[in-house]
VOGU-3710 file (C-alpha; in Angstrom, 3 decimals, decimal comma):
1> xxxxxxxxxx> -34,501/-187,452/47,158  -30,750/-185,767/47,520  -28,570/-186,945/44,406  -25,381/-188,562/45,901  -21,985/-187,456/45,148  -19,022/-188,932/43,363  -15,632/-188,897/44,218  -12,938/-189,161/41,542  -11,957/-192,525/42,144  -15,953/-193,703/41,621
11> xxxxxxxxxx> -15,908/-191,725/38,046  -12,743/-192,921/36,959  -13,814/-196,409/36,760  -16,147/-195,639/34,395  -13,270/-195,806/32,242  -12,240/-198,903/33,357  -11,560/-202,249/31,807  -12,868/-204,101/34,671  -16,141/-204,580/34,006  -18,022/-205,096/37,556
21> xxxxxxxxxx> -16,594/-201,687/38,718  -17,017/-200,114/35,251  -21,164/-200,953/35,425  -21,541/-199,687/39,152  -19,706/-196,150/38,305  -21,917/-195,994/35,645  -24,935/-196,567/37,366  -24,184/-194,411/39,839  -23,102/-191,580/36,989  -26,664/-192,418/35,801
31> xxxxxxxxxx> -28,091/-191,861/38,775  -28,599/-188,326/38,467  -25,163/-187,848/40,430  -23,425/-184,709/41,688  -19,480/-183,975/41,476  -17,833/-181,127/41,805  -15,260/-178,908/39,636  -12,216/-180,799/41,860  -13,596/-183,904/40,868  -13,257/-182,945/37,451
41> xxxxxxxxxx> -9,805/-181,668/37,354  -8,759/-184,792/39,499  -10,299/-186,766/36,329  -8,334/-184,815/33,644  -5,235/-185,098/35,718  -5,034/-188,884/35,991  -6,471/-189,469/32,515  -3,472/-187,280/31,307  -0,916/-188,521/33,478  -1,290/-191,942/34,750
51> xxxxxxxxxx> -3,663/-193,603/32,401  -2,059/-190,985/29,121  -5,097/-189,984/27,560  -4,933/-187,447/24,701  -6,460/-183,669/25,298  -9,452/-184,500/22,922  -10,336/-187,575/24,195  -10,123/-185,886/28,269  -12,043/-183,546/26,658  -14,553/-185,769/25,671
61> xxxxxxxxxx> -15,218/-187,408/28,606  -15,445/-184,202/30,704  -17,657/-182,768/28,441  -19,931/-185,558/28,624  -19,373/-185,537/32,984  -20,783/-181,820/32,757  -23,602/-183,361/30,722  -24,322/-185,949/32,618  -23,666/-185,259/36,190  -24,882/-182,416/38,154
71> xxxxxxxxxx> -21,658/-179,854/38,957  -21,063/-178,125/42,078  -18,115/-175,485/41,799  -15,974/-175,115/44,278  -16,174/-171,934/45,864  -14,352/-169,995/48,280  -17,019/-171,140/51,254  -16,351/-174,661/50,270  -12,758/-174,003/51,036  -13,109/-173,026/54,667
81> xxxxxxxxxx> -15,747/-175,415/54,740  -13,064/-178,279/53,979  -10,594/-176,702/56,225  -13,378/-177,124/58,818  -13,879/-180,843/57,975  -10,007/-181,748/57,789  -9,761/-180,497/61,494  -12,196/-182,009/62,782  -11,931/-185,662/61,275  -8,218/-185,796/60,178
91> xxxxxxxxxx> -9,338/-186,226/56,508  -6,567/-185,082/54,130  -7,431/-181,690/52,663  -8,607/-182,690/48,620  -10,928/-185,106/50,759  -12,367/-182,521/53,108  -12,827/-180,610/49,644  -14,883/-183,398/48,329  -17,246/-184,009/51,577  -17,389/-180,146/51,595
101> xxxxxxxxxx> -18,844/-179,400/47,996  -21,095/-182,568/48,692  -22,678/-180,911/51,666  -22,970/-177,756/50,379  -24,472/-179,571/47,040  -27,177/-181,003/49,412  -26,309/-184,846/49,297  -26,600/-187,208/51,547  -24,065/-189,846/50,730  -20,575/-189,724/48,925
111> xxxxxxxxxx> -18,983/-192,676/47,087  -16,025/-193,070/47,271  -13,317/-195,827/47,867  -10,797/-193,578/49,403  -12,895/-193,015/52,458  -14,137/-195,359/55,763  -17,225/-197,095/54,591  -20,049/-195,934/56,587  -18,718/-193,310/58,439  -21,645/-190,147/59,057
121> xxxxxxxxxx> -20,350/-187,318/59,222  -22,218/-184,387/61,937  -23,997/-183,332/58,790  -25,677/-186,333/58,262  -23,221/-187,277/55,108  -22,414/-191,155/55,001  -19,221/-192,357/52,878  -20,389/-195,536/50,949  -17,584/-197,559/49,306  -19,437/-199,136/46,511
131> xxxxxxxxxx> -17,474/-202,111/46,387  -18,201/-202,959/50,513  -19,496/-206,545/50,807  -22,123/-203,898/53,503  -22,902/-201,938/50,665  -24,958/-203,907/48,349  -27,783/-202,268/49,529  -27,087/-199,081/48,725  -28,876/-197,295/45,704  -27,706/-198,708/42,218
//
């Protein structure tokens, strides 16, 4: 079975003090997910800057993402891949990244709460908000 993939959001309530959406990104991390290299540098960024973090502790936490979660790098194809996506649906373009690296990665569904719930993309890609009264279910 395809891993799914993660959007930022998804892993950065991990971190999170509320604890329903802290155990569902969790399970999903647990899940034998797939992010990508943007999803990681969107996690360092608002661990530095919005939630002020320390370097060691971002550190930490990535370290234990690459460790965890299976990581797709963004590469130049995934670039004009997301260019591709962005025209045709009208996502912004660090969204059309994250569909992009998740079809190139293989998966069939990306979380994400940024995103319309439910919505398949050509490829066959469905964006599941986690959260969605519809989504309960979806894989744990």
């Amino acid at each position: 079975m395809p891993a799914d993939f993660l959007d930022s959001n998804i892993v950065l309530y991990s971190l999170a003090k509320d604890d329903a959406k802290q155990h569902r990104a969790l399970a999903l991390l647990a899940a034998e997910a797939v992010i990508s290299t943007q999803v990681l540098s969107e996690v360092a960024n608002v661990m530095r800057r919005k939630l002020g973090y320390e370097l060691e502790a971002i550190r930490a936490v990535l370290l234990r993402l690459m460790g965890t979660a299976q990581l797709h790098p963004v590469a130049p194809s995934t670039i004009l891949l997301a260019l591709d996506i962005a025209q045709r649906y009208g996502f912004s373009y660090y969204d059309s990244q994250i569909l992009a690296a998740a079809q190139e990665a293989g998966c069939t569904r990306v979380y994400s709460e940024d995103l319309q719930h439910g919505q398949v993309l050509a490829s066959g890609l469905t964006i599941i908000n986690p959260w969605s009264a519809s989504s309960a279910g979806d894989r744990n």
